[in-house]
DSSP file (Angstrom, degrees, kcal/mol; ACC not computed):
  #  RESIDUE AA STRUCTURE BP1 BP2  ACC     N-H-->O    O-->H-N    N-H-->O    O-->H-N    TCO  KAPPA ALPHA  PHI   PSI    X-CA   Y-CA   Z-CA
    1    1 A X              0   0    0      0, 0.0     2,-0.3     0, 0.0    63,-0.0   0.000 360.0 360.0 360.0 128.5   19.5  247.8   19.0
    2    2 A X        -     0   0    0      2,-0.0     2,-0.2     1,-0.0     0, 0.0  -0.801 360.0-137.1 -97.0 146.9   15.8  247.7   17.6
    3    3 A X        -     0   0    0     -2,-0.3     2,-2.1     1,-0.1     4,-0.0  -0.837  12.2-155.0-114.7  94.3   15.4  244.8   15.6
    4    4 A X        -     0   0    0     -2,-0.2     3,-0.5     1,-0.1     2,-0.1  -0.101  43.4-110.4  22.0  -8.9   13.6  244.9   12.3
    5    5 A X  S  > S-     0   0    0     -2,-2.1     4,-1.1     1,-0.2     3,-0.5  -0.599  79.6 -10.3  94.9-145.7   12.6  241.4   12.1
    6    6 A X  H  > S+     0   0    0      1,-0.2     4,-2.3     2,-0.2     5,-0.3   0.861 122.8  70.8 -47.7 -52.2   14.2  239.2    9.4
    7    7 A X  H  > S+     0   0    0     -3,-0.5     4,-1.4     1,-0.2    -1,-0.2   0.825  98.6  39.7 -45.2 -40.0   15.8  241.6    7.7
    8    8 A X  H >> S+     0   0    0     -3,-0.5     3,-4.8     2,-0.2     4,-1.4   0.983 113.2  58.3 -59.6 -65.2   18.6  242.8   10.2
    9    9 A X  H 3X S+     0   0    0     -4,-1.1     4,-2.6     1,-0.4     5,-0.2   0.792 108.8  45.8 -72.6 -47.6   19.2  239.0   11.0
   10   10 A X  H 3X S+     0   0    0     -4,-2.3     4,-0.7     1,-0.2    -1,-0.4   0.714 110.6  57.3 -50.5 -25.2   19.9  238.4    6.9
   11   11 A X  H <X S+     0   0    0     -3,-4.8     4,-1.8    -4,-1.4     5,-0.4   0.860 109.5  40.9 -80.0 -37.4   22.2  241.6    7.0
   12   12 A X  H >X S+     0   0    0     -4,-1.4     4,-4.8     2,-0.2     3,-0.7   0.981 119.9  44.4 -57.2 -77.0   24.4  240.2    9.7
   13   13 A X  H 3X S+     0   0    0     -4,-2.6     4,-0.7     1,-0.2    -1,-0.2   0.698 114.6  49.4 -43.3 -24.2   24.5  236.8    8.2
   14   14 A X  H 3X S+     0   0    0     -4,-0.7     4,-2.1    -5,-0.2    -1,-0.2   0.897 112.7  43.6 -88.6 -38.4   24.9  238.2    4.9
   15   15 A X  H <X S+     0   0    0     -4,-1.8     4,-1.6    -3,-0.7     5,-0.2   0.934 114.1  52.3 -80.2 -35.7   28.0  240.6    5.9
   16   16 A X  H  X S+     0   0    0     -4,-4.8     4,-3.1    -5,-0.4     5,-0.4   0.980 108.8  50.4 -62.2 -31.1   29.7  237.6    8.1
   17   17 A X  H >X S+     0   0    0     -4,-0.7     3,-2.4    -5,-0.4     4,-2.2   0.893 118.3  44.4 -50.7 -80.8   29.3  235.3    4.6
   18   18 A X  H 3X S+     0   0    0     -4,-2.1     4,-2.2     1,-0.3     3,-0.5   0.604 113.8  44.7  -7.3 -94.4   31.1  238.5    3.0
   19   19 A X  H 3X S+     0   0    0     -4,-1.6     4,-2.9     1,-0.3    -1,-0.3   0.642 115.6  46.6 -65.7 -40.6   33.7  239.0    5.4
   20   20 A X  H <X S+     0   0    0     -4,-3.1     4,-1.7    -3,-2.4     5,-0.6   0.943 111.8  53.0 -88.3 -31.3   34.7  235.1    5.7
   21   21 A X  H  X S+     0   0    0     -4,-2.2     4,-1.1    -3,-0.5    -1,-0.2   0.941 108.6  43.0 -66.5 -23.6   34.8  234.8    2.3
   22   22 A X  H >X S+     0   0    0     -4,-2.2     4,-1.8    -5,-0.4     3,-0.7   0.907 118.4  52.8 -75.4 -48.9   37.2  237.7    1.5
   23   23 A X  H 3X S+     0   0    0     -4,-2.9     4,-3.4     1,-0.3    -2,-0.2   0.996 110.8  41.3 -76.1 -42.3   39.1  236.4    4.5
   24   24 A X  H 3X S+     0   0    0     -4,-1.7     4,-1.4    -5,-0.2    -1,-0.3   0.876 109.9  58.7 -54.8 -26.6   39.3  232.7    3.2
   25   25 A X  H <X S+     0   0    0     -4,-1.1     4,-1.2    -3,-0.7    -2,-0.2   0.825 117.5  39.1 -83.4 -20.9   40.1  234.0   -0.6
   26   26 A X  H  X S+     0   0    0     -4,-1.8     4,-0.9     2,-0.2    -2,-0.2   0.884 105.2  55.5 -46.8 -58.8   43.1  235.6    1.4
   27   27 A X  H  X S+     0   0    0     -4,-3.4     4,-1.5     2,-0.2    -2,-0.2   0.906 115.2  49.6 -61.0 -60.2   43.9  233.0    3.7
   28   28 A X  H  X S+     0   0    0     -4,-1.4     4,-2.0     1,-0.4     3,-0.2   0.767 112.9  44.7 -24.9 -66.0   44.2  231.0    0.0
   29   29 A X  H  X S+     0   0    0     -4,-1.2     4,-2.6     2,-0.2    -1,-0.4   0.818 106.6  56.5 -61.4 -37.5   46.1  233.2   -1.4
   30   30 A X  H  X S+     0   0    0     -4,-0.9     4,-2.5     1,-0.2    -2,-0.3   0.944 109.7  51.1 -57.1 -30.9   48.3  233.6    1.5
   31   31 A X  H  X S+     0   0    0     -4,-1.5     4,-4.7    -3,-0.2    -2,-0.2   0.804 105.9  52.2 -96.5 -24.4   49.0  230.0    1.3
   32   32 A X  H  X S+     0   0    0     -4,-2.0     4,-0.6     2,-0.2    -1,-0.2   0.881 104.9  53.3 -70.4 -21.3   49.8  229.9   -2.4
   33   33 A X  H ><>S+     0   0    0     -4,-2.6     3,-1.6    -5,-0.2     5,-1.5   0.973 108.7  53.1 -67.8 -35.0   52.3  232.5   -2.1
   34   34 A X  H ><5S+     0   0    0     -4,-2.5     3,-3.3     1,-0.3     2,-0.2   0.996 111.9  46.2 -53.5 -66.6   54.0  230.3    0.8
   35   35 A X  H 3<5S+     0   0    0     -4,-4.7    -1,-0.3     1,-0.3    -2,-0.2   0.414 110.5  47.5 -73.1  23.3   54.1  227.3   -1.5
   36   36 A X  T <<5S-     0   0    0     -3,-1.6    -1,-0.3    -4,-0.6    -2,-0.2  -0.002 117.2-118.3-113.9  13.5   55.6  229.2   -4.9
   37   37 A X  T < 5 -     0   0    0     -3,-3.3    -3,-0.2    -5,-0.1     3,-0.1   0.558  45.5-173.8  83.5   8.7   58.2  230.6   -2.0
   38   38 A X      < -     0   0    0     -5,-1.5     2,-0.3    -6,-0.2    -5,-0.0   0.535  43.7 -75.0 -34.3-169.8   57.1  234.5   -2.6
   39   39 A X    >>  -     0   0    0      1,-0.1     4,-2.1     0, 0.0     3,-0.9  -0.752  42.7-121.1-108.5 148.0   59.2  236.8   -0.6
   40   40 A X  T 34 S+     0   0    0     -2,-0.3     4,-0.4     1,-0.2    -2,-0.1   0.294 106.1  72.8 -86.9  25.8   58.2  236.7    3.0
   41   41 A X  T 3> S+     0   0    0      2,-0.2     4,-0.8     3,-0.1    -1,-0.2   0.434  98.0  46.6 -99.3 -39.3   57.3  240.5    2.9
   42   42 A X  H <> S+     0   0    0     -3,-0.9     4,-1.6     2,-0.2    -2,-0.2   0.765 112.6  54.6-118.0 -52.3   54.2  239.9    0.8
   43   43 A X  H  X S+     0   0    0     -4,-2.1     4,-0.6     2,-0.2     5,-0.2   0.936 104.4  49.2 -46.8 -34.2   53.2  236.9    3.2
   44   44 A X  H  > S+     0   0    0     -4,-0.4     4,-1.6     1,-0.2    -2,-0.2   0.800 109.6  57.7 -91.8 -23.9   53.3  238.7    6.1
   45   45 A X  H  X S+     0   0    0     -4,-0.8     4,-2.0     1,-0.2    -1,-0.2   0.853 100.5  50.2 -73.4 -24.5   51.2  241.2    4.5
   46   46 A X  H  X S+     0   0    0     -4,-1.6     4,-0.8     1,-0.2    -2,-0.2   0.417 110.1  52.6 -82.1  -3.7   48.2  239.2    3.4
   47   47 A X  H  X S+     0   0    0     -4,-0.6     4,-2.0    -5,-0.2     5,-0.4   0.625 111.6  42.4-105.6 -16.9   47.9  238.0    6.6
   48   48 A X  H >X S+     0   0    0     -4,-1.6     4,-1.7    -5,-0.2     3,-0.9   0.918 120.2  44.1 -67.3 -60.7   47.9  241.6    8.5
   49   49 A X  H 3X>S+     0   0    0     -4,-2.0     4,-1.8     1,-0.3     5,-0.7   0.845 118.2  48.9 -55.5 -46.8   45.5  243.1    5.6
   50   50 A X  H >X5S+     0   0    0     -4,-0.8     3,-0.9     2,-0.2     4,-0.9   0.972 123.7  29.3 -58.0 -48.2   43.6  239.4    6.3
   51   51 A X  H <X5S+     0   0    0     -4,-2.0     4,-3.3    -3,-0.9     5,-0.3   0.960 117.5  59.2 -77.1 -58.8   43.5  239.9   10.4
   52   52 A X  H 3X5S+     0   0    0     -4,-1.7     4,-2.4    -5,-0.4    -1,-0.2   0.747 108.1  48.2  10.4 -72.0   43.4  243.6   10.0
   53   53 A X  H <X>S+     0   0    0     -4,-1.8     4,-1.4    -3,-0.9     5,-0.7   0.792 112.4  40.2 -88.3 -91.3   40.1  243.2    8.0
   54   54 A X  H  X<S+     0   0    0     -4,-0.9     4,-3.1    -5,-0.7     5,-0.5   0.886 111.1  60.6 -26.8 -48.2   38.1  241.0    9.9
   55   55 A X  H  X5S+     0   0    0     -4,-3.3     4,-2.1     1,-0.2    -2,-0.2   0.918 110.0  44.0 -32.9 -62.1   39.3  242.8   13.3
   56   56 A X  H  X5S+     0   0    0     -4,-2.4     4,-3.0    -5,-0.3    -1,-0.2   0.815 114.4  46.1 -58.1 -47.1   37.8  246.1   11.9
   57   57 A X  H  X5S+     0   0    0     -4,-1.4     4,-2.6     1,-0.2    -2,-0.2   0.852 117.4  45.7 -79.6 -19.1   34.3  244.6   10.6
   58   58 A X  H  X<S+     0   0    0     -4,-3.1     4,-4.7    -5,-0.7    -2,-0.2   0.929 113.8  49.5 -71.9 -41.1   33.8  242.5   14.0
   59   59 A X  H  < S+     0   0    0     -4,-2.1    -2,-0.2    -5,-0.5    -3,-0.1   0.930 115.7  41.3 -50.7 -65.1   34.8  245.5   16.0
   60   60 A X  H >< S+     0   0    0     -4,-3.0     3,-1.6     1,-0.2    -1,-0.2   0.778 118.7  48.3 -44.4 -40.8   32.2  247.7   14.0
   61   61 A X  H >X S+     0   0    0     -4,-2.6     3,-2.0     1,-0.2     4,-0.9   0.950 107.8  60.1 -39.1 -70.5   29.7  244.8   14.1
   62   62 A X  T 3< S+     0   0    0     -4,-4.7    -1,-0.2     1,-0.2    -2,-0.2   0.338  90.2  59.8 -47.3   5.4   30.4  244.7   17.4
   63   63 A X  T <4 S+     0   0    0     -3,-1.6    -1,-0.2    -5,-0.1    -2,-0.2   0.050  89.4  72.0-123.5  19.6   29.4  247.9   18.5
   64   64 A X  T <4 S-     0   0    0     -3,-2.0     2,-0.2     1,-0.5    -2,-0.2   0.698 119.8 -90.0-105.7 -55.0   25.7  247.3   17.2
   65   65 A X     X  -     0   0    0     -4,-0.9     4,-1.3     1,-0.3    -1,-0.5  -0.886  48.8 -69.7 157.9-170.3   25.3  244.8   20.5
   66   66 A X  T >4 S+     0   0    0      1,-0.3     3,-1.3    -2,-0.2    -1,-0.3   0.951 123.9  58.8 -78.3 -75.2   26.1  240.7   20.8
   67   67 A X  T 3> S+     0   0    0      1,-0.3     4,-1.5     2,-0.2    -1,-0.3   0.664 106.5  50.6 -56.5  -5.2   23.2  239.2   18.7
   68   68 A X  H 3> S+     0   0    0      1,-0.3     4,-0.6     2,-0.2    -1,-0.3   0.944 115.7  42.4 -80.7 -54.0   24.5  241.2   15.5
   69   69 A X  H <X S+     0   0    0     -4,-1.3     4,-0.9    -3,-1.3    -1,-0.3   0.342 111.0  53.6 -97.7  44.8   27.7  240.0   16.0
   70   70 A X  H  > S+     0   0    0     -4,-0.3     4,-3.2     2,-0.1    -1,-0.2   0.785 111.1  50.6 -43.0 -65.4   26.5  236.3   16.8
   71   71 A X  H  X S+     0   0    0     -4,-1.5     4,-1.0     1,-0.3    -2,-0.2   0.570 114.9  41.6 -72.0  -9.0   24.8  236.6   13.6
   72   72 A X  H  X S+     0   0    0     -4,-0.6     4,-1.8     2,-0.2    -1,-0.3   0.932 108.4  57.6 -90.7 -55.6   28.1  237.8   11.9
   73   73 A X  H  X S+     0   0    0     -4,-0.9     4,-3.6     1,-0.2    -2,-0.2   0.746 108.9  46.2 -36.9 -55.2   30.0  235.5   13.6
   74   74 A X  H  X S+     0   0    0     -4,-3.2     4,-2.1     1,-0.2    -1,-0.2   0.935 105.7  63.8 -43.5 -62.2   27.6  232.6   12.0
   75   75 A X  H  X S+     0   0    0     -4,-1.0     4,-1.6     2,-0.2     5,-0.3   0.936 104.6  39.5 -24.8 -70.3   27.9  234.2    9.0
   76   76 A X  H >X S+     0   0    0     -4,-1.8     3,-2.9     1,-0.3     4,-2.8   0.983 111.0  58.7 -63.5 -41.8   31.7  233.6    8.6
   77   77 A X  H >X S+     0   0    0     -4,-3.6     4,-0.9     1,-0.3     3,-0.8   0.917 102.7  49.2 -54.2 -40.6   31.6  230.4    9.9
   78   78 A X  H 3X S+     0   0    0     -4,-2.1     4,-1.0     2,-0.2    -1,-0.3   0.696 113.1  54.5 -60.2 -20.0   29.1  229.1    7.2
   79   79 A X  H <X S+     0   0    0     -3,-2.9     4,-0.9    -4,-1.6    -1,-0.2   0.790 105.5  49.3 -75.4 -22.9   31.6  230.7    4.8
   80   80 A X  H << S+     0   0    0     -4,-2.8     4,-0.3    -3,-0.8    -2,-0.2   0.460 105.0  59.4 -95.1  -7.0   34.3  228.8    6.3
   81   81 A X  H  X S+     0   0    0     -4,-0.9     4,-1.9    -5,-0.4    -1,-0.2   0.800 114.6  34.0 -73.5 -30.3   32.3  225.7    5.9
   82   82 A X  H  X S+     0   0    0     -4,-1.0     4,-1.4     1,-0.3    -2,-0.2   0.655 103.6  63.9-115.7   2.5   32.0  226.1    2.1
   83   83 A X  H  X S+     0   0    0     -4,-0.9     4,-0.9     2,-0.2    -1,-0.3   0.550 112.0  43.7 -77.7 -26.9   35.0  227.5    1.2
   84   84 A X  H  > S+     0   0    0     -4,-0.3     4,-1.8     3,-0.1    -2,-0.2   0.903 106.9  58.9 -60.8 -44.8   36.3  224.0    2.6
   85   85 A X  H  X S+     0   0    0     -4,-1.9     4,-1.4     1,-0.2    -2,-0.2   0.973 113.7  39.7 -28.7 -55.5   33.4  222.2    0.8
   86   86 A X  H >X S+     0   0    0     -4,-1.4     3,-1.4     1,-0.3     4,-0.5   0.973 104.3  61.4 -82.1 -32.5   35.0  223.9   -2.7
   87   87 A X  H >< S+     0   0    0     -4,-0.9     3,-0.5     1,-0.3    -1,-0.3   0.904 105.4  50.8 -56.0 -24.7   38.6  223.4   -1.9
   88   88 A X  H 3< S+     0   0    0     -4,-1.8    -1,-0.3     1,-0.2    -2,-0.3   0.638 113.6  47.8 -72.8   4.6   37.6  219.6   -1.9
   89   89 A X  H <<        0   0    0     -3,-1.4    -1,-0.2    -4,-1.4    -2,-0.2   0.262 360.0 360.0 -95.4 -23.0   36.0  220.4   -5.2
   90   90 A X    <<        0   0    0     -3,-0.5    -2,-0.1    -4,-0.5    -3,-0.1   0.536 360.0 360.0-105.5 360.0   39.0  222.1   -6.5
């Protein structure tokens, strides 16, 4: 992989923010449909489409070399820090 400077390292980081936040607004959603007692049909689907999703953009990510997905990897986690931050918020 040639690296481009800052930019690539802000495109990784940016698409791991992306990706953990669609997969936390899932995970969220997965967990209200459990508590209103939804049909488990419709649970078990928002978590394949969630696992699913993430699977697919780390693979592709992964197949640029480690530091991109390090940097992806980073990404989601900082998404998954403040997508706790706002649920205490919420």
């Amino acid at each position: 992989m040639n690296w481009n400077g800052p930019t690539d390292i802000a495109l990784y980081l940016t698409s791991g923010m992306a990706l953990g936040a669609l997969y936390f607004l899932l995970l969220a959603w997965t967990v209200r449909l459990h508590a209103s007692k939804a049909a488990a049909t419709r649970i078990i689907s928002f978590c394949f489409v969630r696992f699913a999703v993430a699977i697919s953009t780390f693979w592709i990510i992964a197949q640029q070399g480690a530091s991109p997905l390090l940097l992806a990897l980073l990404g989601f986690l900082f998404a998954r820090i403040a997508t706790q931050c706002w649920m205490r918020l919420v």
